[in-house]
C-alpha positions in Angstrom: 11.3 65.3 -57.0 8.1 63.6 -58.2 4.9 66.4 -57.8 2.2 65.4 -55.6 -0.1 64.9 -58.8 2.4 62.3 -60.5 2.7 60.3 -57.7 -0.8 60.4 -57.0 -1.5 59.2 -61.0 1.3 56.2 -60.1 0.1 55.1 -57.3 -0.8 51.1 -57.3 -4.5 49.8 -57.2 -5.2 46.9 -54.7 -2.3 44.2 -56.2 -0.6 41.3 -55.0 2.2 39.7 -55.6 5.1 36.9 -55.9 8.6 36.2 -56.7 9.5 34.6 -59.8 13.0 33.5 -61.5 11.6 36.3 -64.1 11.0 39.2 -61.5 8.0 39.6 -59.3 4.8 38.7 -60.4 2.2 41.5 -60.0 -1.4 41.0 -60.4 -4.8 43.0 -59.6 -8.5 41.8 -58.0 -9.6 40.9 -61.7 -6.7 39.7 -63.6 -4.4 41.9 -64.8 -0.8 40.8 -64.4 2.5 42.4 -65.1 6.4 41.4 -64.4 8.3 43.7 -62.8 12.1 43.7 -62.0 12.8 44.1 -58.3 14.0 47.4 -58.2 10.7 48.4 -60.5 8.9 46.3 -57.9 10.0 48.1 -55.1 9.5 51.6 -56.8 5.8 51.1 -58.2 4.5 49.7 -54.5 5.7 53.4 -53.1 3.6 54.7 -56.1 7.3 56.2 -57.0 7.6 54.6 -60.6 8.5 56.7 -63.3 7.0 56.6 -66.9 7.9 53.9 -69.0 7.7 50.6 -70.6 7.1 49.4 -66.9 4.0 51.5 -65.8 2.7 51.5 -69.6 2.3 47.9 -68.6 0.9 48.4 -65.5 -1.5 50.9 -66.6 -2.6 48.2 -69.2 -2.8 45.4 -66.6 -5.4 47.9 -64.9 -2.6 48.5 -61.6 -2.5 52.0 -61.4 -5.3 53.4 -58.6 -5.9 56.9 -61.2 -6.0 54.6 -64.4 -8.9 52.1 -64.0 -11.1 51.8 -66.8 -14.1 50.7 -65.0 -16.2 50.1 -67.5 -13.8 47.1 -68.6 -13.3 46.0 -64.8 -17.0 45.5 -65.0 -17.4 44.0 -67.9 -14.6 41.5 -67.2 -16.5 40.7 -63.6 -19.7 40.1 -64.9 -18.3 37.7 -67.9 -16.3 35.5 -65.4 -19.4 35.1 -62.9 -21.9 35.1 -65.1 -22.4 31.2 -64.2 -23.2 32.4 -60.6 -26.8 33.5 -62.1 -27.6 30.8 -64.2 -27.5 27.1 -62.7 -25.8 24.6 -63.0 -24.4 23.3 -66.6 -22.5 20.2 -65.7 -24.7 17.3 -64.8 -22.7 13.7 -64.2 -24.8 11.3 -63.6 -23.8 8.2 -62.0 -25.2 5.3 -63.9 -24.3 2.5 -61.9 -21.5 1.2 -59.1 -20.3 -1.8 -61.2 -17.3 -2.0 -62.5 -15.3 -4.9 -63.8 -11.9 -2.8 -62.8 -10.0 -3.1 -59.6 -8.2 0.5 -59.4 -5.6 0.7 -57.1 -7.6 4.6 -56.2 -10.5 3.8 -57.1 -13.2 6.2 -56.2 -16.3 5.1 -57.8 -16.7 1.3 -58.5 -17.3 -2.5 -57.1 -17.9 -5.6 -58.4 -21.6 -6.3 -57.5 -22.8 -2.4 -56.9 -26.0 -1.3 -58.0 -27.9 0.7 -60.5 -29.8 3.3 -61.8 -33.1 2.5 -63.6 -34.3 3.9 -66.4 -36.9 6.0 -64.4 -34.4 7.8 -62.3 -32.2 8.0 -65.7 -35.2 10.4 -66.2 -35.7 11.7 -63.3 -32.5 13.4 -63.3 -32.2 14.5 -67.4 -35.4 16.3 -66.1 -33.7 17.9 -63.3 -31.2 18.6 -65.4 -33.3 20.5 -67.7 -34.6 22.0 -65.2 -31.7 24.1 -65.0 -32.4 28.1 -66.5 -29.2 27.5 -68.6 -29.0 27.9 -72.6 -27.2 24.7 -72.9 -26.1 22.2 -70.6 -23.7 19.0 -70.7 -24.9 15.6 -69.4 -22.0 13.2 -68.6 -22.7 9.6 -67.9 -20.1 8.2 -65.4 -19.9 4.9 -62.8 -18.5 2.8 -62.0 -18.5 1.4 -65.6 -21.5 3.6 -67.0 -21.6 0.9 -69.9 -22.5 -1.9 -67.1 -25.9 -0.4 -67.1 -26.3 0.1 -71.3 -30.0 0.2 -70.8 -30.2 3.6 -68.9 -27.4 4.9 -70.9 -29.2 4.9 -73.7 -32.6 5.8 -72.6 -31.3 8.7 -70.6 -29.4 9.9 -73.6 -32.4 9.4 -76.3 -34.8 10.8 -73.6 -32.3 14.0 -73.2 -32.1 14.1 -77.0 -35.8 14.7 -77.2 -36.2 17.0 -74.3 -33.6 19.0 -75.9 -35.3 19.4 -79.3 -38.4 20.7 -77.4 -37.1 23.0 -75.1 -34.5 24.5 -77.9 -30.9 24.0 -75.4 -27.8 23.2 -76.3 -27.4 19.8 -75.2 -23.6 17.8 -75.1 -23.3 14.0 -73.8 -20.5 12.6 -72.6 -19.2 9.3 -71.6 -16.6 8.3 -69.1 -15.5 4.9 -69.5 -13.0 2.2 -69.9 -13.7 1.2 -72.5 -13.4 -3.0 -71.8 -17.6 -3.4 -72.1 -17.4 -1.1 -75.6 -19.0 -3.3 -78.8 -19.6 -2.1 -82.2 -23.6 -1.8 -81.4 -22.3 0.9 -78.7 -19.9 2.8 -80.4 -22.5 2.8 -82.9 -25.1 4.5 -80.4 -22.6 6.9 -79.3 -21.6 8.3 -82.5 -24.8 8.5 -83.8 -25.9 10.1 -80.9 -22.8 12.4 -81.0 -21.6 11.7 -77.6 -17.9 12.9 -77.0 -16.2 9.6 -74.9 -13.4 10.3 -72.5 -11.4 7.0 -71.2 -8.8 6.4 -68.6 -5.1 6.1 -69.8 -2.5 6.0 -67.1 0.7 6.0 -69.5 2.0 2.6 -71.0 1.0 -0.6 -71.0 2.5 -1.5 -68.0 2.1 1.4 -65.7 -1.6 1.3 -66.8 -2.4 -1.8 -65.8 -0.6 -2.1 -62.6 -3.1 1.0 -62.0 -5.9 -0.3 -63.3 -6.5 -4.5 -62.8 -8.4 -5.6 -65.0 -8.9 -10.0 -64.6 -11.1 -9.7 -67.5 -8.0 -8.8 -69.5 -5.8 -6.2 -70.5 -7.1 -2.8 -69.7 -4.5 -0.7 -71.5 -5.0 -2.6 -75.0 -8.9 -2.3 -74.6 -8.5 1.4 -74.3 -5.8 2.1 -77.0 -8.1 -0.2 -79.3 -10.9 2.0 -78.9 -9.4 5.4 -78.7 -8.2 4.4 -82.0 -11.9 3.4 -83.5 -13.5 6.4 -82.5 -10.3 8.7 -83.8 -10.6 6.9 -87.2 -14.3 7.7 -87.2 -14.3 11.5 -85.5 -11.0 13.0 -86.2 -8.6 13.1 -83.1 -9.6 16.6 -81.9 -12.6 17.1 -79.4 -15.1 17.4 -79.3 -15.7 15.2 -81.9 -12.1 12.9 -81.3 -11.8 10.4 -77.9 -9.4 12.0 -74.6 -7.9 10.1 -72.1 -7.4 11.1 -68.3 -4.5 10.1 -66.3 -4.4 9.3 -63.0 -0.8 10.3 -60.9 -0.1 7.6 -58.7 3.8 7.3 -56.8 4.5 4.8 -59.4 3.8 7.5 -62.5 6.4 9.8 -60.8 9.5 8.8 -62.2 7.5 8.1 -65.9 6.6 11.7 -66.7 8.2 11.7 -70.7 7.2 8.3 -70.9 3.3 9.2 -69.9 3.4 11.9 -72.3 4.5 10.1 -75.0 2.5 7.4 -74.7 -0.1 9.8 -75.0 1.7 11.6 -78.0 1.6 8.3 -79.5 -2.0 7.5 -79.5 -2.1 11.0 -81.1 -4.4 12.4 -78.0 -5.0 16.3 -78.4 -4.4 16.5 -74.4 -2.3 15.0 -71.2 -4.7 16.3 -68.3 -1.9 16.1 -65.0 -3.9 16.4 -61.9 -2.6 15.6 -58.2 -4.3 12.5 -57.0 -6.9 13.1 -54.2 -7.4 11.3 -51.2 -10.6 10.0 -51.7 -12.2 6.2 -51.9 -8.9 3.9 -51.8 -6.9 6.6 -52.5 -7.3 7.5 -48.9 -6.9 3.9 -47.7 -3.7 3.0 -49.6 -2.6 6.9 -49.5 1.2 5.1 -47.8 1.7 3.3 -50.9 0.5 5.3 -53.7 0.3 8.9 -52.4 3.0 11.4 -52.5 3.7 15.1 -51.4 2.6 18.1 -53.3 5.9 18.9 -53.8 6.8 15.4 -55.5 4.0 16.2 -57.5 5.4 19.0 -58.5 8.3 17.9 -59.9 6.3 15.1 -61.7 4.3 18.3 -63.5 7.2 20.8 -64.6 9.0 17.4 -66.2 5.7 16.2 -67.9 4.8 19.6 -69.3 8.3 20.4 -70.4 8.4 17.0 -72.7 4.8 18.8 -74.1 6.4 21.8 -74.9 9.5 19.8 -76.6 7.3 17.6 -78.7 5.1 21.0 -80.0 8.9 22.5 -81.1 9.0 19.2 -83.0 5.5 19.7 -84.8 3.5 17.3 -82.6 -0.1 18.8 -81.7 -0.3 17.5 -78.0 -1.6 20.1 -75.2 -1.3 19.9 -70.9 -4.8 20.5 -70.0 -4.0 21.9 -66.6 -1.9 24.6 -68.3 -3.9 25.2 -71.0 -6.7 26.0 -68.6 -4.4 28.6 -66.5 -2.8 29.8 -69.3 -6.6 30.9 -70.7 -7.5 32.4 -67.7 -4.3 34.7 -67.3 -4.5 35.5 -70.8 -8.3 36.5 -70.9 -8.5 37.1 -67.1 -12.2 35.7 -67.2 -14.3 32.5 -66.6 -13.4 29.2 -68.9 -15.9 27.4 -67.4 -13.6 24.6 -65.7 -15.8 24.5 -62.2 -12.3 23.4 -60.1 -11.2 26.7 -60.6 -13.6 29.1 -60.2 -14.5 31.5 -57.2 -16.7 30.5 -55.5 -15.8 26.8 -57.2 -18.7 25.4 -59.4 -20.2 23.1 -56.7 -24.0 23.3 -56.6 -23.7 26.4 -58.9 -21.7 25.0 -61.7 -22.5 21.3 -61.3 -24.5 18.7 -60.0 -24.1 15.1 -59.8 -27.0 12.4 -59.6 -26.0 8.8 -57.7 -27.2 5.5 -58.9 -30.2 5.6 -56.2 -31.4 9.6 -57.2 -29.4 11.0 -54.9 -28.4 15.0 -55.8 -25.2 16.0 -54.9 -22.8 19.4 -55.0 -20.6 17.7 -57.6 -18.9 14.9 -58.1 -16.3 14.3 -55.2 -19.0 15.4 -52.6 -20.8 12.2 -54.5 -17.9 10.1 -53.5 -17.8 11.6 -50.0 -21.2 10.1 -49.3 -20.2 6.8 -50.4 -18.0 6.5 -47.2 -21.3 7.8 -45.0 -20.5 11.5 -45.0 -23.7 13.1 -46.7 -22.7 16.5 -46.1 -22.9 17.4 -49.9 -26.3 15.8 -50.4 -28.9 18.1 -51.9 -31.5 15.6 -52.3 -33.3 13.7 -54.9 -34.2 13.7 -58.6 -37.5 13.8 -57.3 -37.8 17.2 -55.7 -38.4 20.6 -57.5 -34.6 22.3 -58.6 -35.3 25.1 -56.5 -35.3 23.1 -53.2 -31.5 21.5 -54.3 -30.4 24.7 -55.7 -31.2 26.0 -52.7 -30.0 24.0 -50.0 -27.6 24.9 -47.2 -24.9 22.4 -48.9 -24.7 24.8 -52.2 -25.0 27.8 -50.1 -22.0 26.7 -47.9 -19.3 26.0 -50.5 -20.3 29.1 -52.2 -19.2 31.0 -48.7 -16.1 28.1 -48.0 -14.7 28.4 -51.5 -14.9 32.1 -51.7 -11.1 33.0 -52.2 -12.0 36.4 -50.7 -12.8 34.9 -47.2 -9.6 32.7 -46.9 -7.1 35.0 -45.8 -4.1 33.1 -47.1 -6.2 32.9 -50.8 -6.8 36.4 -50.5 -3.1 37.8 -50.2 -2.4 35.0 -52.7 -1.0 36.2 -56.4 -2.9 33.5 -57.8 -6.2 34.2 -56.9 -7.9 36.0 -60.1 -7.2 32.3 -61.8 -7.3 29.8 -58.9 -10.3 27.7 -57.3 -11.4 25.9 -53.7 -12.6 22.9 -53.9 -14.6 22.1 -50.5 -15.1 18.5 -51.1 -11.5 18.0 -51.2 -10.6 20.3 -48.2 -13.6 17.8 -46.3 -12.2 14.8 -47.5 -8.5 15.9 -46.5 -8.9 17.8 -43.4 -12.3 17.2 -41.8 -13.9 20.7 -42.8 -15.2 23.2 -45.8 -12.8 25.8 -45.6 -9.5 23.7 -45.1 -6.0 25.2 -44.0 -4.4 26.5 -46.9 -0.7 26.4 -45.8 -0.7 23.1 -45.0 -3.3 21.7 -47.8 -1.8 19.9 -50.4 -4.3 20.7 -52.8 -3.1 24.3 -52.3 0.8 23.5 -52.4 0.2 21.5 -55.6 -1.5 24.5 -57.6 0.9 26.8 -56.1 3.5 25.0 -58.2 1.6 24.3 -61.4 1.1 27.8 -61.7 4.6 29.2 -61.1 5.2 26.6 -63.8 2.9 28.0 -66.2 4.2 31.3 -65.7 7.8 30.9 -65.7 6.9 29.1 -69.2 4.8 31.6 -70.7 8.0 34.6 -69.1 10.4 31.9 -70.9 11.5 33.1 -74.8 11.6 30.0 -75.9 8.3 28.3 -74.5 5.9 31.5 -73.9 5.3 31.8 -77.8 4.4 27.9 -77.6 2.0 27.8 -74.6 0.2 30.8 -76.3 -0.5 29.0 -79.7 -2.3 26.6 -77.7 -4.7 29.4 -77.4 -5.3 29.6 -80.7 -6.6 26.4 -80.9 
């Protein structure tokens, strides 16, 4: 018979939970996660488990109601939402709509689009820095940011100098395809230490049925540079070039083949992200979409051809994992905004259009493109409290708070997952979304039984962890 003060000591804290091929997953408000054979399962929720390996664990994972350490509970809260306090970090800044690619999703670009000049290019590094952040990271995007070299590079020398006086950290990136790229350029942009990120569907010829390009061929112009700036920078960020990879139906059957292709170009990461239904994504969604589900299956093949080529001594990392696996193994804030809670619109990010136009982030950026303006903050040219404080930033703070979706708040997942309001706009006509039938949701449901059946597994868990290391 178990005393009244045993089973009070062994009774649960709030948990939730979900069943894995290991056992059932258990894991508390901030984190704290522990496998549990079913019989164990069934024992510790009637506060009836016994000492042992199994509630040493739990008591560890901070699951036990009479075992919180509260002073670590609050320590681990106020790490992972710091960013809540401080602004915005992430600034993208939309240089121009141009783009000499014809993207079979594209999101962003046109042929004859239009610009940014140089005095918005300053309008919004000075919003930016406007910001009460130590150190923030400006990343020049398009269309094809290089189409408009002039306010790349007075935006970046401008940000440089603002930067020395007001003593933040400053990082630049570029997002680009590389096909505009000249030694003068590359020149600029190492000089000026600004990481460069291209786009890199998998081989040759899955890349460029992706990504038309008439001026020529798009996968060879991005291999050739990934490969300059790797000879001059090392191939590790965030010094070294990355790639992102766009899943399209036509990369489903290719997942070994994408990652190698990768592996071969000696990228440090494969980043595997659903495609959203956005810009001609949404248009052509019968051709090149797919169910979550398909998806899926796309993501446990790709990442399982990582985790063989690491056993055979080659350094490549899944980005997606990488990120979940840091956030289940140090239960706090890795300041990727798509997962966060609330998600890093408005408070994580802001993105700046061509014209000056402020946005949440990014996709709410290419929402307005199609008319809908319902993540507009306003301009580069009104004081940061006004567009930190408008109703758009205050209302995906509420819509992606995990704790108001009932679904996402009985959901195992939620200490390491994120809402993404754009998205749940974009795909169902509204901020909060319906969770049991959003794809988004379906898709990170699977990546992250994935990741955790990997890091459960004996033979990949000690893998996936070493990427910690890193």
């Amino acid at each position: 018979m178990i005393s009244p003060r045993m089973k009070e000591q062994n009774a649960p804290s709030h948990f939730t939970w979900r069943r894995l091929k290991k056992g059932v997953l258990v894991t508390g408000y901030m984190g704290g996660w522990a496998v549990l054979k079913p019989e164990e399962f069934r024992l510790f929720s009637a506060g009836k488990l016994k000492e042992g390996p199994a509630l040493a664990r739990l008591e560890k994972a901070g699951l036990l109601r009479s075992r919180l350490d509260f002073d670590s509970i609050f320590t681990d809260w106020r790490d992972s939402n710091e960013y809540i306090s401080k602004g915005p970090g992430l600034h993208i800044m939309v240089l121009t709509q141009v783009c000499n690619h014809n993207c079979v999703y594209c999101q962003a670009g046109e042929v004859t689009g239009r610009s940014m000049s140089l005095a918005t290019a300053k309008k919004a590094v000075d919003l930016a820095f406007s910001a009460p952040v130590p150190g923030l990271t400006i990343e020049f995007q398009g269309g094809e940011p290089l189409a408009n070299w002039p306010a790349l590079k007075e935006a970046a020398l401008y940000a440089r100098a603002k930067a020395a006086k007001t003593g933040k950290e400053l990082a630049l990136a570029l997002v680009s395809n590389f096909s505009l790229m000249d030694e003068a350029k590359a020149k600029f942009i190492i000089d000026q230490d600004i990481s460069v990120c291209t786009s890199l569907d998998g081989p040759a010829d899955l890349h460029n049925a992706n990504r038309p390009f008439s001026g020529g061929d798009s996968h060879a112009a991005a291999a050739k540079w990934i490969k300059y700036f790797q000879a001059r920078r090392g191939t590790e960020p965030p010094g070294g070039p990355s790639a992102l990879l766009t899943v399209t139906r036509a990369s489903l059957p290719r997942a070994r083949e994408i990652v190698d292709e990768y592996a071969r170009l000696k990228l440090p990461y494969v980043f595997l992200r659903p495609l959203s239904p956005m810009g001609l994504a949404a248009e052509r969604w019968g051709a090149i979409g797919y169910e979550p589900e398909e998806f899926v299956k796309f993501y446990r093949e790709a990442l399982d051809r990582v985790l063989e080529l690491n056993r055979k001594g080659v350094p490549i990392r899944e980005k997606t994992a990488f990120l979940v696996a840091k956030k289940i193994g140090a239960s706090q804030d890795n300041r990727y905004v798509d997962l966060r809670c609330p998600c890093g619109a408005g408070l994580g990010q802001l993105a700046y259009d061509w014209d000056g136009g402020v946005y949440t982030c990014d996709e709410g950026r290419m929402l307005a493109r199609g008319g809908d303006l319902s993540f507009r903050l306003g301009s580069v040219r009104d004081d940061y409290r006004d567009i930190i404080g408008a109703d758009a930033v205050k209302a995906c703070a509420i819509s992606s708070s995990l704790d108001l979706q009932p679904v996402c708040a009985r959901c195992a997942y939620r200490p390491f997952c994120g809402v993404c309001p754009a998205y749940n706009q974009a795909a169902q006509g509204g901020f909060w979304g319906s969770m049991p039938a959003n794809a988004r949701c379906r898709a990170l449901l699977g990546i992250f039984d994935a990741v955790f059946e990997r890091l459960l597994d004996g033979k990949t868990g000690p893998v996936l962890k070493k990427w910690l290391e890193y």
